[in-house]
C-alpha positions in Angstrom: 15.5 -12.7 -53.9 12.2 -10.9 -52.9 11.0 -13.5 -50.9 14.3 -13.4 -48.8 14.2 -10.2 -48.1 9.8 -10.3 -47.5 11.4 -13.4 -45.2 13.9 -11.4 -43.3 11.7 -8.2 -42.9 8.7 -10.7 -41.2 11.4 -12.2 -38.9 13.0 -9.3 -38.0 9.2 -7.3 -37.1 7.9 -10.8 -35.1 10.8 -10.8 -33.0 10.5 -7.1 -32.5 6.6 -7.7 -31.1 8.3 -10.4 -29.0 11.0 -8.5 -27.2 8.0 -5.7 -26.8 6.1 -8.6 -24.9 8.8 -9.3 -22.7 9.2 -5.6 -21.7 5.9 -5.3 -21.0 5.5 -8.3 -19.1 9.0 -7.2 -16.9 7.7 -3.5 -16.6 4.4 -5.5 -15.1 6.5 -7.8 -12.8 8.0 -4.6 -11.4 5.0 -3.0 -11.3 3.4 -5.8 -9.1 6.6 -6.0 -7.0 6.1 -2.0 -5.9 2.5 -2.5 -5.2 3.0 -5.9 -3.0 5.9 -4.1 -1.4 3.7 -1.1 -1.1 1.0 -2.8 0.6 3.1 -4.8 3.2 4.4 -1.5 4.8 1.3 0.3 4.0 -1.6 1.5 6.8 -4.3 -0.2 5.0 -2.9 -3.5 5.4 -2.3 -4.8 9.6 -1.1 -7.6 11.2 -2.4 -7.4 14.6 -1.6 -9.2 17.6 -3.9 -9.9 20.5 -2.8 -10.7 24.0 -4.6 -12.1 27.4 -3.5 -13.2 30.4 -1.4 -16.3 30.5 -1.3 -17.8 27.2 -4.1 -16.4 26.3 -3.6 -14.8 22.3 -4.6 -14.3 19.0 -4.2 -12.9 15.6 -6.1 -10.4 13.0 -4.4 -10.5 9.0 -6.3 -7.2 8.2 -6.5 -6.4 4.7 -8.2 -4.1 2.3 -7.4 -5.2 -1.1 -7.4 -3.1 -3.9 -11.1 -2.7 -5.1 -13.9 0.2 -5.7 -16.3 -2.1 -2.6 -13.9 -0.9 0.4 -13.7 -4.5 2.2 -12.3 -4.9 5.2 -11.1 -8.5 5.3 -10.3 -9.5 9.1 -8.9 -12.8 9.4 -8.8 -13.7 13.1 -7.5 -16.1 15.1 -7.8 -16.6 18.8 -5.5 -19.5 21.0 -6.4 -20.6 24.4 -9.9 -19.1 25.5 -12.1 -21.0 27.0 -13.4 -24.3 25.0 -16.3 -24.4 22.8 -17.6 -20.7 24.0 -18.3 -17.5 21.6 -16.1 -14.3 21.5 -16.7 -11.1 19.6 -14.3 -9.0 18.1 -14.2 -5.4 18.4 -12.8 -2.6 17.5 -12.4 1.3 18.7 -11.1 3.8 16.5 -9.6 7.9 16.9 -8.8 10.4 15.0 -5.9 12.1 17.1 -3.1 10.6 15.2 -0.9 10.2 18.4 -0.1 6.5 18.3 -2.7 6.6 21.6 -5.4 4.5 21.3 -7.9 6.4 23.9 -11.3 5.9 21.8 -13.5 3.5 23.8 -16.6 3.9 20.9 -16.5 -0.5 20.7 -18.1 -1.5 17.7 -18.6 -5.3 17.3 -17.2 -6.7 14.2 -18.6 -9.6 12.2 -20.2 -9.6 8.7 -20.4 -6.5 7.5 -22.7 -4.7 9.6 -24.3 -7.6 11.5 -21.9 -8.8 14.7 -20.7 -12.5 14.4 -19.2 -14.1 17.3 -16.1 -16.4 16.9 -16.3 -20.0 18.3 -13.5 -21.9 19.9 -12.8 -25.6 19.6 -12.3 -28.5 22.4 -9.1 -26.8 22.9 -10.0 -23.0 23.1 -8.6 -22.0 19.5 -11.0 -20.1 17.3 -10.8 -18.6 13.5 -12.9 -16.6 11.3 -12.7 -14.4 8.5 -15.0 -11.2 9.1 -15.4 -8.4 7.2 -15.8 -4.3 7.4 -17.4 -2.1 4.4 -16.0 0.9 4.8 -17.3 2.7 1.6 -18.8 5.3 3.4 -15.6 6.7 4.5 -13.3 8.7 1.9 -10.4 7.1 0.9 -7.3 8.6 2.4 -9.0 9.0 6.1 -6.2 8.0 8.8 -7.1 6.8 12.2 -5.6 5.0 14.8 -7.3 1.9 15.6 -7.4 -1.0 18.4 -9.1 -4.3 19.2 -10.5 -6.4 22.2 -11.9 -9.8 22.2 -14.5 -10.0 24.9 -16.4 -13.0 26.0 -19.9 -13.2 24.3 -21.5 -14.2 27.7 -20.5 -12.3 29.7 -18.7 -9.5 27.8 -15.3 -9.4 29.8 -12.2 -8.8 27.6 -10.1 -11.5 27.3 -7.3 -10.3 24.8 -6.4 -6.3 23.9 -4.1 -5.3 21.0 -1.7 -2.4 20.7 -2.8 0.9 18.9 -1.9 0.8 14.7 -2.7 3.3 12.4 -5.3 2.2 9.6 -5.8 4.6 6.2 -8.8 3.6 4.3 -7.5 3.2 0.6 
């Protein structure tokens, strides 16, 4: 009889830890689902589209992921430039939080402080993944920001983006 009821009281508390676990591990899923849904509509995370004459385009997935660094991932991808030349990306930024782009202060983007230019293929299409520290600038700081390609020979702009609103996390 005392083992049946030692029996009974050790099922009853392991299934007790169990359902805990799977509360905690839903409370987590829900948790991640707020913070990916947070971060898709959020001012730190951009998907930027670049436009030229003709065909001319391209593409930045900027991210700054969720770490004490302050990274600035900037995925970019250009389509139809001129074959097997070099681009730099840049970028201009303004603290009048009109939705007006007007800053022309171009600062060349590439690895973290040293300017990396973006090669196109036989067929004028380019990627790279380039990155920004931005540690030096508090977190909360709103700007609105904009980009240009221009051609690394003979600096022309060759695609422009809108103006977006960046806030450094």
């Amino acid at each position: 009889m005392l083992f049946g009821i030692i029996m009974t009281a050790f099922t009853i508390s392991s299934c007790k830890k169990e359902i805990d676990q799977q509360q905690l591990q839903q409370q987590e899923e829900v948790a991640n689902k707020a913070n990916a849904a947070t971060d898709a509509n959020s001012n730190f995370n951009l998907e930027v589209n670049l436009k030229g004459e003709g065909n001319r385009s391209g593409h930045i997935h900027f991210r700054q992921d969720r770490d004490a660094a302050k990274i600035i991932t900037l995925d970019i991808k250009v389509h139809h430039l001129e074959p097997n030349h070099e681009y730099l990306l840049q970028r201009a930024v303004d603290t009048n939080l009109d939705g007006n782009c007007m800053s022309t202060s171009w600062l060349t983007l590439g690895y973290g402080l040293t300017p990396h230019a973006i090669q196109t293929d036989e067929k004028g299409n380019g990627q790279d993944e380039l990155w920004r520290d931005v540690s030096m600038v508090a977190s909360g700081a709103t700007f609105d920001i904009h980009f240009q390609v221009i051609d690394a020979v003979t600096m022309e702009v060759v695609l422009t983006s809108g103006c977006y609103q960046y806030t450094v996390r």
